[in-house]
C-alpha positions, 0 to 999 in steps of 0.5 A: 500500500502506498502512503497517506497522500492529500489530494490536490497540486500541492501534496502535503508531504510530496511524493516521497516514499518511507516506510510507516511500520513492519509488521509480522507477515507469516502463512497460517501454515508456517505457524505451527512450527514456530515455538508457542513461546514467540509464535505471532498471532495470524492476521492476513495481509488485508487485515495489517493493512486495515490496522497500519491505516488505523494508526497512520489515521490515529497519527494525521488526522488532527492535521485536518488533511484528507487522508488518501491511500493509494494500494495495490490491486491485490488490497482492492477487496471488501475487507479493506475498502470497507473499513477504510470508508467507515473511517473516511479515508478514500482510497485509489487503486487499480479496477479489474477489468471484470469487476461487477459495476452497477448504476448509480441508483435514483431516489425513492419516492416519499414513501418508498423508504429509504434510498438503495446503494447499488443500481440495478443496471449492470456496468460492463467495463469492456462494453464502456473502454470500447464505447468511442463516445465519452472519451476525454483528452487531459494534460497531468503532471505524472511521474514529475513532468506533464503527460496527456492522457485519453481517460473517460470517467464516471460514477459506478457502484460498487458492493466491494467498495460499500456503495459509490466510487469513480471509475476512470479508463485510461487509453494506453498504448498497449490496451485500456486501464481501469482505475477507481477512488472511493471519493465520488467527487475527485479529480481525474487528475488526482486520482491519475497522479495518485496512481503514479506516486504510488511507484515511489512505493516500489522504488522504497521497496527496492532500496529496502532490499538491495541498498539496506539489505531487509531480509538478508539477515540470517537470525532464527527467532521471529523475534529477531527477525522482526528486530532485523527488520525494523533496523533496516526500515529506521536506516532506510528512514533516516537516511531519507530524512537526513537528506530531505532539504540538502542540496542535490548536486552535493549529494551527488557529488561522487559521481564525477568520478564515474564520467559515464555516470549520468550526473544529472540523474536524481541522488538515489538512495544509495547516493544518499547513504554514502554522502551521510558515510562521508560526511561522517568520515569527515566529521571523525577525520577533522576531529583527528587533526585536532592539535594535540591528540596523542598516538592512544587517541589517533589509534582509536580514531583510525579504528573508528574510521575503519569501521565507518569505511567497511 
C-alpha cells in the first residue's frame, strides 16, 4: 500500500516514499512450527493493512488533511475498502477489468423508504473502454513532468467498495486501464497522479532490499527477525530524512568520478547513504587533526574510521 497522500497540486508531504511500520507477515501454515513461546498471532495481509491505516489515521488526522491511500490491486477487496470508508479515508487503486459495476441508483419516492446503494443496471467495463463516445483528452503532471492522457470517467457502484466510487479508463498504448477512488467527487487528475506516486512505493521497496539489505539477515527467532527488520526500515528512514532539504548536486557529488555516470540523474538512495558515510568520515577525520591528540587517541580514531569505511 502506498502512503497517506492529500489530494490536490500541492501534496502535503510530496511524493516521497518511507516506510510507516513492519509488521509480522507469516502463512497460517508456517505457524505451527514456530515455538508457542514467540509464535505471532495470524492476521492476513488485508487485515495489517486495515490496522497500519488505523494508526497512520490515529497519527494525521488532527492535521485536518484528507487522508488518501493509494494500494495495490491485490488490497482492492471488501475487507479493506470497507473499513477504510467507515473511517473516511478514500482510497485509489487499480479496477479489474471484470469487476461487477452497477448504476448509480435514483431516489425513492416519499414513501418508498429509504434510498438503495447499488443500481440495478449492470456496468460492463469492456462494453464502456470500447464505447468511442465519452472519451476525454487531459494534460497531468505524472511521474514529475506533464503527460496527456485519453481517460473517460464516471460514477459506478460498487458492493466491494460499500456503495459509490469513480471509475476512470485510461487509453494506453498497449490496451485500456481501469482505475477507481472511493471519493465520488475527485479529480481525474488526482486520482491519475495518485496512481503514479504510488511507484515511489516500489522504488522504497527496492532500496529496502538491495541498498539496506531487509531480509538478508540470517537470525532464527521471529523475534529477531522482526528486530532485523525494523533496523533496516529506521536506516532506510533516516537516511531519507537526513537528506530531505540538502542540496542535490552535493549529494551527488561522487559521481564525477564515474564520467559515464549520468550526473544529472536524481541522488538515489544509495547516493544518499554514502554522502551521510562521508560526511561522517569527515566529521571523525577533522576531529583527528585536532592539535594535540596523542598516538592512544589517533589509534582509536583510525579504528573508528575503519569501521565507518567497511
Amino acid at each position: 500500500m502506498g502512503g497517506p497522500r492529500a489530494p490536490g497540486p500541492a501534496p502535503l508531504l510530496g511524493h516521497r516514499c518511507a516506510p510507516a511500520a513492519g509488521p509480522v507477515v507469516r502463512a497460517r501454515k508456517d505457524l505451527p512450527g514456530i515455538p508457542a513461546r514467540t509464535r505471532p498471532g495470524f492476521r492476513t495481509k488485508l487485515e495489517l493493512a486495515v490496522e497500519l491505516v488505523r494508526w497512520a489515521a490515529s497519527w494525521l488526522g488532527h492535521l485536518g488533511k484528507p487522508l488518501w491511500v493509494v494500494a495495490d490491486g491485490a488490497y482492492a477487496k471488501a475487507p479493506v475498502l470497507k473499513p477504510l470508508r467507515e473511517l473516511g479515508v478514500t482510497v485509489v487503486s487499480r479496477l479489474r477489468k471484470d469487476s461487477a459495476l452497477w448504476s448509480v441508483p435514483g431516489p425513492r419516492g416519499p414513501t418508498s423508504g429509504p434510498n438503495r446503494t447499488y443500481g440495478d443496471q449492470r456496468i460492463e467495463l469492456a462494453k464502456r473502454a470500447g464505447q468511442t463516445r465519452g472519451w476525454a483528452t487531459g494534460t497531468f503532471d505524472l511521474y514529475g513532468k506533464p503527460t496527456e492522457k485519453k481517460y473517460k470517467t464516471f460514477v459506478a457502484t460498487w458492493r466491494p467498495a460499500g456503495g459509490a466510487i469513480r471509475v476512470v479508463l485510461v487509453d494506453e498504448p498497449t490496451g485500456w486501464v481501469a482505475f477507481f477512488c472511493t471519493d465520488t467527487a475527485a479529480p481525474v487528475g488526482d486520482i491519475l497522479g495518485s496512481v503514479a506516486s504510488r511507484f515511489s512505493l516500489e522504488i522504497a521497496f527496492r532500496d529496502l532490499k538491495e541498498v539496506v539489505g531487509a531480509g538478508q539477515q540470517q537470525v532464527r527467532l521471529v523475534r529477531a527477525n522482526v528486530g532485523a527488520f525494523h533496523v533496516c526500515l529506521w536506516a532506510l528512514t533516516m537516511t531519507e530524512a537526513w537528506a530531505w532539504n540538502r542540496d542535490a548536486k552535493a549529494l551527488a557529488g561522487h559521481r564525477a568520478a564515474s564520467p559515464w555516470d549520468d550526473g544529472e540523474r536524481r541522488p538515489s538512495h544509495a547516493d544518499k547513504r554514502r554522502a551521510w558515510r562521508r560526511e561522517l568520515l569527515r566529521n571523525e577525520i577533522q576531529a583527528v587533526l585536532r592539535p594535540g591528540i596523542n598516538e592512544a587517541e589517533l589509534q582509536v580514531a583510525a579504528e573508528r574510521l575503519l569501521d565507518l569505511a567497511a
